[in-house]
C-alpha positions as CSV (number, residue, x, y, z in Angstrom):
1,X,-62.0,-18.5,17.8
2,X,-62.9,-15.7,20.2
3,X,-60.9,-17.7,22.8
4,X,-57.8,-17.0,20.6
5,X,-58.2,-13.8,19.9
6,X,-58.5,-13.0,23.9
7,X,-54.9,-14.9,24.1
8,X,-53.7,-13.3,21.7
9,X,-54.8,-10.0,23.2
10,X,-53.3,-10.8,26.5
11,X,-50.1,-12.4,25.2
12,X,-49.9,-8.5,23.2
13,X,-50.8,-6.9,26.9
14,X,-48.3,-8.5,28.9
15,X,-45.8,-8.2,26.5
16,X,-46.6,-4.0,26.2
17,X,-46.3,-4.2,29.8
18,X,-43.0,-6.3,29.5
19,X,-41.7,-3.3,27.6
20,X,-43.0,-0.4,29.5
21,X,-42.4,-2.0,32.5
22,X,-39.6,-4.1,33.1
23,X,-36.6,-2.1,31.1
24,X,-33.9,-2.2,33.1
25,X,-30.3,-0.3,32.8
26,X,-27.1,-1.6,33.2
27,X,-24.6,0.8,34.3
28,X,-21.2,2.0,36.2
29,X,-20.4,4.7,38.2
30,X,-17.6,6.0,36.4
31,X,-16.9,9.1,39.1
32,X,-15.5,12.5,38.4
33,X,-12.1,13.0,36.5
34,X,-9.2,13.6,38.2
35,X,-5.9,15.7,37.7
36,X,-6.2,17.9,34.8
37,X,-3.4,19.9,33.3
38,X,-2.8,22.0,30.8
39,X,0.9,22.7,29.7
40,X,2.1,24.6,26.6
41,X,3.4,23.0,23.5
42,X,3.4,25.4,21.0
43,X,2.7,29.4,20.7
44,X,-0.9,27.9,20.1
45,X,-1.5,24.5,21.0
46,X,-1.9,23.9,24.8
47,X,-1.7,19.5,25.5
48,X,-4.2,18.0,28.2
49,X,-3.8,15.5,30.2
50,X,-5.7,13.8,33.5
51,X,-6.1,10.6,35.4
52,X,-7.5,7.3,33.4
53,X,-10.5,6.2,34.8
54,X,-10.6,2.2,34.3
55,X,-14.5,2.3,34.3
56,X,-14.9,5.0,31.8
57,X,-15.8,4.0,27.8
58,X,-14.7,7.4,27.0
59,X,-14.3,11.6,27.8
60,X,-16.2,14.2,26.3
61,X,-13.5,17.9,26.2
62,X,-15.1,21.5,26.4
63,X,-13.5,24.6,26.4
64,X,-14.6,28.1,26.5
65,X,-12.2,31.4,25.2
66,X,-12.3,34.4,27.3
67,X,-15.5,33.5,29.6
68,X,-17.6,32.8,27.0
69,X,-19.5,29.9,25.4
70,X,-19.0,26.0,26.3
71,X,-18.0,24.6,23.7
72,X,-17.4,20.6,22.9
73,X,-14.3,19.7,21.9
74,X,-14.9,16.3,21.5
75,X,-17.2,13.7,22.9
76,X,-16.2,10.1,21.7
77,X,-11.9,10.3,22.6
78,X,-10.9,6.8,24.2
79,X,-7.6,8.0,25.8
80,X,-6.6,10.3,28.5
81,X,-5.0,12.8,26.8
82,X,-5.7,15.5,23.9
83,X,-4.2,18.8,21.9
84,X,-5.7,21.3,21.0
85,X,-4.8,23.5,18.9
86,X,-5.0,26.7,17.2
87,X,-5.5,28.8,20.0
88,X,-5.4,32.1,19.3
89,X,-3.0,34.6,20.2
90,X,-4.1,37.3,23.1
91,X,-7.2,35.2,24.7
92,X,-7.6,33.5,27.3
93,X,-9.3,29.4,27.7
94,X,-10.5,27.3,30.6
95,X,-10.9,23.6,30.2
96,X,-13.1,21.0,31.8
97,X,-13.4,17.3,31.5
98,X,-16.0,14.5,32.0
99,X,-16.1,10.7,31.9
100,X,-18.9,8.5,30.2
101,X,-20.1,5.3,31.0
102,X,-22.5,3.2,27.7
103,X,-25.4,2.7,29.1
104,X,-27.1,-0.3,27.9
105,X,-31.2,-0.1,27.9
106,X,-32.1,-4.1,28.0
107,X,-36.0,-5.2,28.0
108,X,-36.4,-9.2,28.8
109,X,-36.8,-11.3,25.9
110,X,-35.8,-8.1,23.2
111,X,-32.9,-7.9,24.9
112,X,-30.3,-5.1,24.0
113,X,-32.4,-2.2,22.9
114,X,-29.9,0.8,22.8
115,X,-26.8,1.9,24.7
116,X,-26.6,6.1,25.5
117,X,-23.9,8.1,27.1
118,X,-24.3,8.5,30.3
119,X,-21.9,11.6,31.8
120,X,-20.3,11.8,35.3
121,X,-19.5,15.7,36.8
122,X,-17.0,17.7,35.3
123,X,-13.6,17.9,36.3
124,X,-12.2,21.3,38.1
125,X,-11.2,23.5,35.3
126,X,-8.0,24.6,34.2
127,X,-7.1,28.1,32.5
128,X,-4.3,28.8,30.2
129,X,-4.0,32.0,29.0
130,X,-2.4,32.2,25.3
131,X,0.1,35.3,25.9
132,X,3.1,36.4,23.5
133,X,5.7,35.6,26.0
134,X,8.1,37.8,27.7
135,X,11.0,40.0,26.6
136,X,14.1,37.7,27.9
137,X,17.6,39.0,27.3
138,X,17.2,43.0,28.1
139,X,20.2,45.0,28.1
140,X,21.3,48.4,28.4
141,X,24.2,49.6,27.4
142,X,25.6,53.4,27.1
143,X,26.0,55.1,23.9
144,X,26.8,57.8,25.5
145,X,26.5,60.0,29.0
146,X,23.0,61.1,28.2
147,X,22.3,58.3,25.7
148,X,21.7,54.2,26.0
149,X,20.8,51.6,24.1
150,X,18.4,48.5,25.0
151,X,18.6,45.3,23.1
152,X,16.4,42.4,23.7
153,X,16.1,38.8,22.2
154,X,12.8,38.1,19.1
155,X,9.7,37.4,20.2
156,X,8.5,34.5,17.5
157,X,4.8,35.8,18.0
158,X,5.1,39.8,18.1
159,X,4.3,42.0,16.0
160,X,6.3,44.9,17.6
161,X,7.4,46.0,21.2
162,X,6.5,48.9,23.4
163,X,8.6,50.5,25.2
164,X,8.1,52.4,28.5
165,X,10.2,54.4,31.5
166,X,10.2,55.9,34.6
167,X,12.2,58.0,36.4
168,X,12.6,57.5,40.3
169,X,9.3,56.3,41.9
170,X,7.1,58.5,39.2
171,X,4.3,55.8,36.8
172,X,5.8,54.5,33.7
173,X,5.1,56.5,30.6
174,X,5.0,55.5,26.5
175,X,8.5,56.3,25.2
176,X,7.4,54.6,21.7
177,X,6.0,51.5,19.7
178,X,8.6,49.4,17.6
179,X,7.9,46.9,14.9
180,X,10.2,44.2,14.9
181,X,12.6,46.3,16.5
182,X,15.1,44.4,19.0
183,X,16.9,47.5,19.9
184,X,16.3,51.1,20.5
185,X,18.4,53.9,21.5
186,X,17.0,56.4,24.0
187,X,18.5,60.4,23.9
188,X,18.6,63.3,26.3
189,X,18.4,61.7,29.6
190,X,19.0,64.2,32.4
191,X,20.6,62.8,36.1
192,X,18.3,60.5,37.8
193,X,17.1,56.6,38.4
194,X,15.7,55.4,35.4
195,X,13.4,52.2,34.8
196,X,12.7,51.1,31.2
197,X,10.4,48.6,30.4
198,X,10.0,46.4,27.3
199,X,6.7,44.7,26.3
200,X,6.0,42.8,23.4
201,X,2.5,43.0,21.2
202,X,0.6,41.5,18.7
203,X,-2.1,43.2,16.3
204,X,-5.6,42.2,16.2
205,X,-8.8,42.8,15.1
206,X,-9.5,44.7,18.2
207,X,-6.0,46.5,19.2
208,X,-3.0,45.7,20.3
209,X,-2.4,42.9,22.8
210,X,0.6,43.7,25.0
211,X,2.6,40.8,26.8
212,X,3.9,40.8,30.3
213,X,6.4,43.6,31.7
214,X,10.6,42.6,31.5
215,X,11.7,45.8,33.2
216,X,15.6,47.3,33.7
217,X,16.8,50.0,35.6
218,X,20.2,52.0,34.8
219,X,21.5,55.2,36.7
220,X,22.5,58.5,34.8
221,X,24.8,60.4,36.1
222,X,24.6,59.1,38.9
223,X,22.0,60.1,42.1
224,X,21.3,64.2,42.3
225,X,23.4,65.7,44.6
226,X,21.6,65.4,48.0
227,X,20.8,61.8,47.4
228,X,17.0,61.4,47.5
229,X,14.9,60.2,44.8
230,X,14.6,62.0,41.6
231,X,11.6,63.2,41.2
232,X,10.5,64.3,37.4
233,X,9.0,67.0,35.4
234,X,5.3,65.5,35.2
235,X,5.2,65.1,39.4
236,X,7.0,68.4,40.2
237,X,10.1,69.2,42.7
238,X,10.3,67.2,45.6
239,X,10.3,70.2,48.1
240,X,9.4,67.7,51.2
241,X,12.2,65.6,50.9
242,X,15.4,67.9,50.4
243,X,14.7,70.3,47.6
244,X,15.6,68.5,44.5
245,X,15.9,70.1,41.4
246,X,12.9,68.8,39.0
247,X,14.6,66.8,35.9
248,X,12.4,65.9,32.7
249,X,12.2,62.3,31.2
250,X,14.3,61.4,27.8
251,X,13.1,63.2,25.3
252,X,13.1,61.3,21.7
């Protein structure tokens, strides 16, 4: 009897030592994604794509809005492509992907014990930054010879357009906020260069988000008289140059 029980107990020992011992894992190097792109489908849905990898079981998606968090996306997706969607109007994402090989933990004689992810590196990232578009279709037109109007085509995700000028080489100023607006007209412009600029926003909880510039430039009356740049009311007379009278800007 006692000579059982000690083969028992050593038929228990080596088979504790079996298991601590002897698991082995089977697994592929499933390398580092390849070619990730990000390309626009809708005002807030941005499509991913990148190169199959033939080894991979799978791809696990993060993302992170405006510099912030990681975030998973999704960890179990099969194919080499994904949308995602409701991005949100005004902020900014960065993407990254990673491959996954199963991992399969096998101990002799158990066999198949349990099968983990096991990740490659991350892909380079891609940003895409989830902007209201740009004015297209700006115009200017005269109304009359100190008045003209702009007209520009909707865009779908504004909430209203600001509109700025400048008048020779002087820095843009605020002529006025518009919403919905698609065409203003501007009164009391004096001779001079002028440069308007159209840019549409969106409201949020945290301000206005203004899009990207669409500028035009239209002459009134023509250069001043000795031909140098006009210079306006908020920089002062351009004295150096050839003594141009000062001009102010439109006035609404």
């Amino acid at each position: 009897m006692k000579k059982l029980k000690k083969s028992l107990a050593a038929i228990l020992i080596t088979l504790v030592l079996t298991i601590a011992i002897a698991i082995s894992v089977s697994a592929a190097d499933v390398g580092r994604v390849t070619g990730l792109k990000a390309s626009a489908v809708t005002n807030n849905t941005v499509a991913l794509t990148w190169n199959r990898i033939s080894a991979a079981d799978g791809y696990r998606i993060q993302y992170r809005e405006n510099n912030g968090t990681w975030i998973t996306l999704s960890d179990t997706l099969q194919t080499n492509s994904y949308v995602v969607k409701n991005l949100k109007l005004g902020s900014s994402y960065t993407f990254r992907v990673n491959a996954y090989d199963l991992v399969e933990v096998k101990v002799p004689i158990l066999g198949v014990i349990s099968s983990e992810k096991d990740h490659a590196n991350y892909s380079t990232e891609v940003s895409v930054s989830n902007s209201i578009g740009k004015v297209t279709g700006l115009k200017v037109s005269w109304t009359t010879s100190t008045k003209v109007k702009l007209s520009w085509t909707k865009v779908c995700a504004a909430d209203g357009y600001a509109v700025y000028y400048k008048v020779g080489k002087c820095g843009y100023k605020l002529y006025g906020t518009y919403d919905k607006a698609q065409e203003i007209t501007i009164n009391n412009l004096q001779a001079g260069k002028y440069t308007f600029v159209v840019r549409p926003y969106i409201k949020t909880s945290v301000g206005k988000v203004c899009g990207p510039y669409t500028p035009v430039e239209v002459e009134v009356n023509g250069l001043l008289p000795c031909g140098c740049e006009p210079v306006c009311a908020y920089c002062g007379p351009n004295t150096k140059t050839c003594g141009c009278r000062p001009h102010g800007g439109p006035r609404r």
